[in-house]
KOLVO-744707 format. One record per residue (C-alpha): residue number from 1; x, z, y. Coordinates in Angstrom, 1 decimal. Layout:
N
gulum:east:up:north
NUM:X:Z:Y
...
! end
This chain:
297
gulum:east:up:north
1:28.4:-41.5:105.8
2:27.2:-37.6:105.5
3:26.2:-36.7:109.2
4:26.3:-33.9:110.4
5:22.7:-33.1:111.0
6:22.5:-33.6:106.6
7:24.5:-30.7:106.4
8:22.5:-28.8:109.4
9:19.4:-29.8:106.9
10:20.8:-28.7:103.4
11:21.9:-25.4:105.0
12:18.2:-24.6:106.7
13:16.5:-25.5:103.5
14:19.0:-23.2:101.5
15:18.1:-20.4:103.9
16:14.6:-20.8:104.2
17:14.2:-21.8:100.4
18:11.6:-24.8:101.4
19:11.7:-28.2:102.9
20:8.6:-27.6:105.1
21:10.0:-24.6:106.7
22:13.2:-26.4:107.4
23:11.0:-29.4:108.6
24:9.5:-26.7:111.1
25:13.0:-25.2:112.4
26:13.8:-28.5:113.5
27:10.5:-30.2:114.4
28:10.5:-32.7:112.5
29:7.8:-33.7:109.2
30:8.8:-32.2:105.6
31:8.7:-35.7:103.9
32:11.9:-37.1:106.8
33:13.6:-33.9:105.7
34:13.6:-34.3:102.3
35:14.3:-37.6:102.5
36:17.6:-37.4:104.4
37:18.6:-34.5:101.6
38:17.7:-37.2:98.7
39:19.6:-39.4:100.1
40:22.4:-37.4:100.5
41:21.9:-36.2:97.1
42:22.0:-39.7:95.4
43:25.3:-40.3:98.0
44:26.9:-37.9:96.4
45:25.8:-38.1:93.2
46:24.9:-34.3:92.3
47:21.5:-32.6:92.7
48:21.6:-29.6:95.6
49:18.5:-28.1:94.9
50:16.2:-27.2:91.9
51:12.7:-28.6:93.5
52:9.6:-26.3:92.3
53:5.8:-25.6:93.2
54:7.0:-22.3:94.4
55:9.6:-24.0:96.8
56:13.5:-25.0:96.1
57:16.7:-23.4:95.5
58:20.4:-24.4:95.2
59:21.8:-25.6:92.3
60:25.7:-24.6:91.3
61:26.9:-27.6:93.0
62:24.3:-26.7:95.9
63:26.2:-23.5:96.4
64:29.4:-24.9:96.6
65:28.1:-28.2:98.8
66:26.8:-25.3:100.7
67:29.9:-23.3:101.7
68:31.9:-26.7:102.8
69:29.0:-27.8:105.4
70:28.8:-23.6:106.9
71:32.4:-24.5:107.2
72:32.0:-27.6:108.6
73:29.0:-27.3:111.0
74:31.2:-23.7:112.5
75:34.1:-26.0:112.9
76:32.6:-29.0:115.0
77:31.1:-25.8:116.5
78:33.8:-24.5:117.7
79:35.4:-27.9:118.8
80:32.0:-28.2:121.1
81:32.6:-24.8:122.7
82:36.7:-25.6:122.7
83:35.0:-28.9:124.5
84:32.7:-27.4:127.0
85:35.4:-25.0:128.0
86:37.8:-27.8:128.9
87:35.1:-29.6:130.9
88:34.5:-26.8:133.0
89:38.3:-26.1:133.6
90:38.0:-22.9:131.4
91:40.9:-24.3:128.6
92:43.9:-26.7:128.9
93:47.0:-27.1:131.1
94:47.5:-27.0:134.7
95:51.0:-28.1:135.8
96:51.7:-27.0:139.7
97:55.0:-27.6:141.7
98:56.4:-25.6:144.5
99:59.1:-26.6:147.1
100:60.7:-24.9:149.6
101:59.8:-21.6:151.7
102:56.1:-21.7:150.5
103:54.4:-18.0:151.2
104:54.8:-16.3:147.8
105:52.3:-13.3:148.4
106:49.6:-15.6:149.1
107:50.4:-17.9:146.0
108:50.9:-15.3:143.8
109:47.4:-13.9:144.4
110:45.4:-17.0:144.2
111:47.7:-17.8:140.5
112:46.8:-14.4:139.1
113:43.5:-15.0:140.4
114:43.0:-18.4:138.6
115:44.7:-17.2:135.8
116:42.3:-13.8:135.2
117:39.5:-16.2:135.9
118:40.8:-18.9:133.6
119:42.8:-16.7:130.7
120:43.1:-19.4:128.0
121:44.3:-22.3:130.9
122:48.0:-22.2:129.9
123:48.9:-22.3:134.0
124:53.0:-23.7:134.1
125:55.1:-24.0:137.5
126:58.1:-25.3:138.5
127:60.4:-25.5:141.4
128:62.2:-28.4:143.0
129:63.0:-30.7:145.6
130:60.0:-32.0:147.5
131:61.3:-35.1:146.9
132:61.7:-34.9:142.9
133:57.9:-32.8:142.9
134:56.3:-35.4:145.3
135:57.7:-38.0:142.6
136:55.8:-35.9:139.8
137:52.1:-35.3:141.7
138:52.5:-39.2:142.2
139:53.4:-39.9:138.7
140:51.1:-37.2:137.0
141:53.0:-35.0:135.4
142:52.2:-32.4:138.0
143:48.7:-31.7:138.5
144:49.5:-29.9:141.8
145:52.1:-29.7:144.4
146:52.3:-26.5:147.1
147:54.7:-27.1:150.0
148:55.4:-26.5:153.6
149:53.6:-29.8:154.6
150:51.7:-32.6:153.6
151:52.6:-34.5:150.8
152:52.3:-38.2:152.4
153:50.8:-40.7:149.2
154:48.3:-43.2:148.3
155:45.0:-41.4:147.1
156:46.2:-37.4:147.7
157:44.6:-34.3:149.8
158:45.7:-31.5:150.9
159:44.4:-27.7:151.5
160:46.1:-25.3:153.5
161:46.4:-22.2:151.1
162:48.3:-19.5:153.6
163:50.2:-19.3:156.6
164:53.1:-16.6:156.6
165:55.0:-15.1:159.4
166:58.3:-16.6:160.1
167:61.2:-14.4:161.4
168:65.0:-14.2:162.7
169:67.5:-11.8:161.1
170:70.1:-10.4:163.0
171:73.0:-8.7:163.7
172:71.5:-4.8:164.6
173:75.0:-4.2:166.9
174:74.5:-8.0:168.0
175:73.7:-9.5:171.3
176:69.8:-9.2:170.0
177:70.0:-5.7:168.3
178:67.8:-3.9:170.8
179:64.8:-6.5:171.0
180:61.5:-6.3:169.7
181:61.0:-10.4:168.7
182:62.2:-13.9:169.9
183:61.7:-16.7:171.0
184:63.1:-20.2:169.9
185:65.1:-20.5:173.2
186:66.8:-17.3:172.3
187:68.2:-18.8:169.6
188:70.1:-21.5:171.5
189:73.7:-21.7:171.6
190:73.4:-19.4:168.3
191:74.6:-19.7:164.6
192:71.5:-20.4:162.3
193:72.8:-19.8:159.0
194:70.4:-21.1:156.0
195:70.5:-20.9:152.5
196:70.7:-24.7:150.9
197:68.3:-26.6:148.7
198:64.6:-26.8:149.9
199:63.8:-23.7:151.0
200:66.9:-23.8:153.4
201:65.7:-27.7:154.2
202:62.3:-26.4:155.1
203:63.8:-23.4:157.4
204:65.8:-26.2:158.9
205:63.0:-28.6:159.5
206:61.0:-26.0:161.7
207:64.3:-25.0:163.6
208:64.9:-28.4:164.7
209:60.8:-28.9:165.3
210:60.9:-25.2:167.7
211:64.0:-25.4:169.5
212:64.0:-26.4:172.9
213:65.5:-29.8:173.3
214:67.1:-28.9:175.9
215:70.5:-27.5:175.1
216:69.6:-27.8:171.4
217:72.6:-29.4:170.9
218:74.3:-26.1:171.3
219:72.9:-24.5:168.3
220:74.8:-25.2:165.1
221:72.6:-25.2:162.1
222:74.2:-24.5:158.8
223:73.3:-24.1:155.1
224:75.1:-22.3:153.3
225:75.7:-23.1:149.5
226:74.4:-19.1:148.7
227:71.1:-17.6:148.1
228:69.0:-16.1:150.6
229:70.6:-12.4:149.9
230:73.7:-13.4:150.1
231:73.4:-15.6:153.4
232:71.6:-12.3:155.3
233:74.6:-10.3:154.5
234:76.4:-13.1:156.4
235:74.5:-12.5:160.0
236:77.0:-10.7:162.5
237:77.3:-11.4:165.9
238:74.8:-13.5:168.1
239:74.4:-15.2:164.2
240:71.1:-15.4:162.9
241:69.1:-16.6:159.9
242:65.4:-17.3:159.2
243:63.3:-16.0:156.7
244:59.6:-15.7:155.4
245:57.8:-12.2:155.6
246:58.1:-12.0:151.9
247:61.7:-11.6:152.5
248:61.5:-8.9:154.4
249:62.4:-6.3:151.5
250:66.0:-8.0:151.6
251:66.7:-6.9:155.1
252:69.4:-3.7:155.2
253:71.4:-2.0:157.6
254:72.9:-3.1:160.2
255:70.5:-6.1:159.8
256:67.0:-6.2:161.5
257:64.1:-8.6:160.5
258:63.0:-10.2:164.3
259:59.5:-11.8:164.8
260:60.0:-15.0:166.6
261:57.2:-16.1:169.0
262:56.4:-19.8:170.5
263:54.0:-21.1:172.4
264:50.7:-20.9:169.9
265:52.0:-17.2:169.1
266:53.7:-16.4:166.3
267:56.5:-18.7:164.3
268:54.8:-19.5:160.8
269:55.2:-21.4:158.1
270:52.4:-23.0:156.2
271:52.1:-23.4:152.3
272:49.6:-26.1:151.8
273:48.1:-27.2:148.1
274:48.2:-30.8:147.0
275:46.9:-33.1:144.9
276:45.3:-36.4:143.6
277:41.9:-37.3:143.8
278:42.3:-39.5:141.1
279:43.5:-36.8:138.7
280:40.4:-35.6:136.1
281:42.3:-32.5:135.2
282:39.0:-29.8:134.8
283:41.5:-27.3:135.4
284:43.1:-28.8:138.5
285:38.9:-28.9:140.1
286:38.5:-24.7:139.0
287:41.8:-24.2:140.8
288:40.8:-26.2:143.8
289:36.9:-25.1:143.7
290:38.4:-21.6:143.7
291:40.6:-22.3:147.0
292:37.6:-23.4:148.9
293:35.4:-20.6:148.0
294:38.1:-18.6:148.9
295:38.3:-20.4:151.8
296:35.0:-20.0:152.9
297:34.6:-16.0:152.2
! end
């Protein structure tokens, strides 16, 4: 079997036109030197070198032998370095789910972030039910999953990545036209109107969490089988819907964008990163060593 520290030897000896000089480069004595390239010469059955008082030099098979190990010893280079980068998250694939009414400002900027920081990480999301995404963090084929909540699983942690405002839409000529915000209770006996899927489910979820339970009952909840645009243009009357501050660009005439306030102050929603411990993805630890430092700053 050639090794690959032969071919490291045959090319110093070629450069430096002597064993002992080659010996010295790699700290090692002239005779093991030239003893590894005789051997390699008699197990491959050519001579590599003309051997002289004045030192050696490569015969026409030595130059050939010689451009094949360059070409070698630059390629199991380059695997290293492709190897090195992988271990320190710097190269691969990083798979990450997102459900729901996640904060999209805030997740954008940490994704740009990773991916300026981390430019030959192919980084690949995908959106879903939190059911369906929760299935693929548990399975694997998701290295990450960001949502509105806790992903609840054997062996999984979470990080909470950003918490974004959370507001009512409504009618501008409407019973709540002239107010500055809400709160939850204002909202009873009203119309929520949501957009379906799991954004709408998430808008849902924190409805029925907020709203008094007394005379909750009165408020009728609905998703709608239309996107987010579409359901704001529905809002007339004492009907509102909920959206995240990233949506506030949608909002037009005679619609107004409401913040809504509760008890710890403002109506949010959180968008919270997570993951398996188990799961030795280098890229998946640079994403999540980047949150904390972010974190921390």
């Amino acid at each position: 079997m050639i090794e690959l520290r032969h071919l490291h030897y045959v090319i110093a000896t070629a450069e430096l036109g002597s064993f002992n000089r080659a010996a010295a480069s790699f700290n090692i004595k002239q005779s093991t030197l030239s003893e590894r390239v005789r051997d390699l010469e008699i197990r491959l059955g050519i001579s590599l070198f003309e051997r002289s008082s004045r030192g050696v030099s490569l015969t026409r098979a030595g130059r050939t032998f010689l451009s094949g190990a360059r070409r070698v010893v630059a390629e199991v280079e380059a695997m290293r370095r492709h190897a090195a980068a992988f271990r320190a998250g710097k190269l691969g694939l990083l798979m990450i789910g997102m459900a729901g009414a996640v904060s999209r400002p805030e997740v954008d900027e940490l994704l740009v972030a990773f991916t300026r920081a981390h430019k030959d990480v192919s980084l690949e999301t995908c959106r879903g039910s939190h059911a369906g995404l929760s299935d693929g963090l548990g399975s694997g084929k998701l290295d990450a999953l960001i949502t509105t909540h806790d992903v609840v699983g054997r062996n999984l942690e979470s990080t909470l990545l950003a918490s974004g405002r959370l507001l009512a839409v409504v009618d501008a000529n409407g019973p709540f036209g002239m107010r500055e915000h809400l709160s939850w209770s204002d909202l009873l006996d009203s119309d929520i109107l949501l957009p379906a899927g799991a954004r709408g489910e998430d808008l849902k979820n924190k409805a029925l969490r907020s709203l008094p339970r007394s005379g909750a009952s009165s408020t009728r909840i609905m998703e709608q089988g239309l996107s987010p645009t579409a359901v704001i243009r529905l809002i007339e009357g004492d009907a509102a819907t909920l959206i995240t501050e990233a949506d506030l660009p949608l909002i037009t005439p005679p619609r107004r964008a409401l913040p809504i306030y509760e008890q710890t102050g403002l109506a949010r929603l959180p968008s919270i990163l997570s993951w398996s411990r188990a799961n030795r993805n280098p890229a998946l630890a640079a994403l999540t060593s980047m949150v904390t430092a972010r974190q921390i700053r």
